[in-house]
C-alpha positions in Angstrom: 33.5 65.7 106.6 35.8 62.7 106.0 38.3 62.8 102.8 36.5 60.3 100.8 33.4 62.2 101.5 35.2 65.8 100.4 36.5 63.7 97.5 33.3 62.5 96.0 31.5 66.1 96.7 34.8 68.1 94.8 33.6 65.3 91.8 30.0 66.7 91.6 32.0 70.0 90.3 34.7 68.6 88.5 35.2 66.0 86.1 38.3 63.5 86.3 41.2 65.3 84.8 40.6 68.6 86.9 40.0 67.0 90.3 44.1 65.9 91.1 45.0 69.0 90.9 42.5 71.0 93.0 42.9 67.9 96.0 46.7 68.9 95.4 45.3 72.1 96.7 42.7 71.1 99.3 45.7 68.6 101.2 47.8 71.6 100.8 45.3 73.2 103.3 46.3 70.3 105.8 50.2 70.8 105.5 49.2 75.0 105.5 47.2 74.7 109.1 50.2 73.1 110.4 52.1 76.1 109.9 49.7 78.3 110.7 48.6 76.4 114.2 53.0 76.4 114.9 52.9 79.8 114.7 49.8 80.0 116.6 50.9 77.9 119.4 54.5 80.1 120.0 52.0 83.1 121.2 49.2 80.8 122.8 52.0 78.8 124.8 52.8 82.5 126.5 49.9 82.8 127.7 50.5 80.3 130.6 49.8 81.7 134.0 47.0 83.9 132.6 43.8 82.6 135.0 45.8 80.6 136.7 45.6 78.1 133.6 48.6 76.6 131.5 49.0 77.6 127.8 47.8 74.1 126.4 44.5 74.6 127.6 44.8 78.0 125.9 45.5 76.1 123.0 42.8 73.8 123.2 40.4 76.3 123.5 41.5 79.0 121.1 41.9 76.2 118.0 39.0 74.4 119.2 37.3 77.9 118.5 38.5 77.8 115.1 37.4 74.0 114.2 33.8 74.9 115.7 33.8 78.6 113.1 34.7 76.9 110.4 32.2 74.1 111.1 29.2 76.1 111.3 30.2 78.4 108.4 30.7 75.0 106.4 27.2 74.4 107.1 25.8 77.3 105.5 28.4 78.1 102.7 29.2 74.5 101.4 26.3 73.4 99.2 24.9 70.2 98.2 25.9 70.2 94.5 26.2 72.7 92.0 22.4 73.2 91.3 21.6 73.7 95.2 23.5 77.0 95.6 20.1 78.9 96.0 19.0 79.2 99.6 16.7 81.0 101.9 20.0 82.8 102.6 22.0 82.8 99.8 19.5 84.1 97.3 21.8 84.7 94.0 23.8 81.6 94.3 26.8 81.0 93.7 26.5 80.2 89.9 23.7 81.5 87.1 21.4 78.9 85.7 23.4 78.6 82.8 26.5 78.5 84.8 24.8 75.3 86.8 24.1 73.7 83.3 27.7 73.7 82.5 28.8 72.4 85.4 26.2 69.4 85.5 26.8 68.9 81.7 30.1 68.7 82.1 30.5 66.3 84.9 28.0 63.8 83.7 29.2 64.0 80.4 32.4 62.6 82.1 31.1 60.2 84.2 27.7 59.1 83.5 27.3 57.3 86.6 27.7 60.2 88.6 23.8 61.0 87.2 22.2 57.8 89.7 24.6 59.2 92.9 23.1 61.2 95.5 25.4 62.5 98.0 22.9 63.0 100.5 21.9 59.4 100.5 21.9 57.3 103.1 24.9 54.1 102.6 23.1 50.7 102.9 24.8 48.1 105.3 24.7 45.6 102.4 26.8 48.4 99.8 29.1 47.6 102.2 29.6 44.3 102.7 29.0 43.9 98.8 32.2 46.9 98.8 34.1 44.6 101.3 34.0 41.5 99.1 35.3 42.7 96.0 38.4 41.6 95.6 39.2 43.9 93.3 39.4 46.5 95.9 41.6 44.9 98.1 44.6 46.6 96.2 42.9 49.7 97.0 41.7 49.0 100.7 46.1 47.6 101.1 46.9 50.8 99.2 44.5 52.8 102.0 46.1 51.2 105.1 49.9 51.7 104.4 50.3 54.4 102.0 52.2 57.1 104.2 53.0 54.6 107.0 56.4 54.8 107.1 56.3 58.9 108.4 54.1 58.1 111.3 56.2 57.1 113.6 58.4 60.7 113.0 55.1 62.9 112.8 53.6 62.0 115.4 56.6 61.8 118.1 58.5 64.6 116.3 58.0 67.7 119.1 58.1 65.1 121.5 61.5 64.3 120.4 62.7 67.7 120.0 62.0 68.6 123.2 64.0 65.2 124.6 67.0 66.6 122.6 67.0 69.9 124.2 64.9 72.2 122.4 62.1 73.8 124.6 58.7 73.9 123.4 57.8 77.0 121.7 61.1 76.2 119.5 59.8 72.6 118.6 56.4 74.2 117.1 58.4 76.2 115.5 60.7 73.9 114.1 58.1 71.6 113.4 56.9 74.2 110.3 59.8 73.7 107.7 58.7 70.0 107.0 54.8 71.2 106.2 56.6 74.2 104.0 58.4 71.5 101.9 55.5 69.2 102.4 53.7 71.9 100.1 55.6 72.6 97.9 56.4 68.5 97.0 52.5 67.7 96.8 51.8 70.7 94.0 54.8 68.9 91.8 54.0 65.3 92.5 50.2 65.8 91.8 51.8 67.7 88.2 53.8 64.8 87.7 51.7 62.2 88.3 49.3 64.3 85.6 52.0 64.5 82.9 52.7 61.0 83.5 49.6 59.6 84.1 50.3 57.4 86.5 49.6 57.4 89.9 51.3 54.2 91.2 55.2 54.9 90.3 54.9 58.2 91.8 53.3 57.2 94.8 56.0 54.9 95.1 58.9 57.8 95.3 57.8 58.6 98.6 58.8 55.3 100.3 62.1 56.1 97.9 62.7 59.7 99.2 61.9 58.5 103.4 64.2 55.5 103.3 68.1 57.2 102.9 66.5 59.2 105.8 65.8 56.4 108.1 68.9 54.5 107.0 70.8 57.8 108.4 68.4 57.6 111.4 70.0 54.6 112.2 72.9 54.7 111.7 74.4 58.0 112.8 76.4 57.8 115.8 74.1 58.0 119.4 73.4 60.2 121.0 72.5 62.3 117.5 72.4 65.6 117.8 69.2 67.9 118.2 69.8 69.8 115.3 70.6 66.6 113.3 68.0 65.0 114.1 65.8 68.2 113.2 67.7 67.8 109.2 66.9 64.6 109.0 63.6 64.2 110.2 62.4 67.1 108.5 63.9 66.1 104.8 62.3 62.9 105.9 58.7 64.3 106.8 59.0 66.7 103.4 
């Protein structure tokens, strides 16, 4: 399930004001997985040798594993909206009829367009194209592409470089699970923030703010920087 998909199903159960909050949570998952799968990877990584195989492959299998559970399970546990929690196999539901009325009450009550939505209907090419000329998405669609941008290059390099600095393996997943603890722990008190304020713009905003003394110290600390430098920096940076 893509994010704007899990977005619009989390709206069939909650209206505007209570949704930030509870994708604060469900991103929280992301950034909580990473820790877990560093963890993870210190004891798959040992068992290389083990079938005459290396650890990755290990790795790949066991998390792969995982994904495929929690796929299935999604399957049968995840419901279409709130009035289809009654199946063959789930008999009681997961809320009582009156619950259900509440729930559906509530949402269209505050959004009344969420009443000719079907999230079980197929997209029409021409929604599409109609979406893709509206210019007053293109804010949105810029907003899509770079928001986040500038940790990239960091994220996705960052055991890579660890391991160029000196540090082995096992100690790069390790050290990669500080930045996803802080990562946490900022996206609960931005989403609050952006709630009290309401505003979402300005305090999106504050993340290109925190990331750039970080890169300016990147740059300009003398070279060859230090492993564990490079690990404080990096990981304020990526928090």
């Amino acid at each position: 399930m893509s994010i704007p998909d899990m977005i619009l199903y989390l709206s069939y159960f909650y209206t505007k004001n209570e949704l930030p909050i509870r994708l604060g949570f469900f991103y929280v998952i992301n950034y909580a997985s990473v820790i877990l799968t560093g963890f993870l990877g210190v004891g798959i990584l040992q068992m290389r040798g083990i079938g005459g195989r290396a650890g990755w492959r290990y790795m790949f299998l066991i998390e792969g594993l995982f994904t495929l559970v929690i796929g299935i399970a999604s399957f049968f546990l995840m419901p279409a909206n709130p009035s289809a929690t009654k199946t063959r196999f789930r008999k009681k539901g997961y809320f009582t009829d009156n619950e259900v009325k509440v729930i559906v009450n509530r949402v269209l009550r505050d959004d009344c367009t969420k009443s000719s939505m079907h999230n079980r209907q197929a997209l029409p090419i021409s929604t599409i194209f109609k979406c893709l000329g509206d210019y007053d998405m293109i804010p949105m669609y810029l907003i899509g592409i770079l928001f986040g941008i500038g940790s990239y290059p960091v994220q996705q390099y960052f055991q890579l470089s660890m391991k160029q600095l000196g540090f082995t393996t096992l100690q790069s997943n390790l050290l990669s699970i500080p930045n996803a603890a802080i990562s946490i722990v900022n996206l609960l008190i931005i989403t609050v923030v952006s709630e009290i304020v309401d505003n979402r713009a300005y305090v999106c905003l504050a993340e290109n703010l925190w990331m750039l003394p970080n890169y300016i110290a990147l740059l300009t600390l003398p070279s060859p920087i230090s492993g564990w430098t490079y690990f404080a920096v990096s990981t304020v940076l990526l928090g």
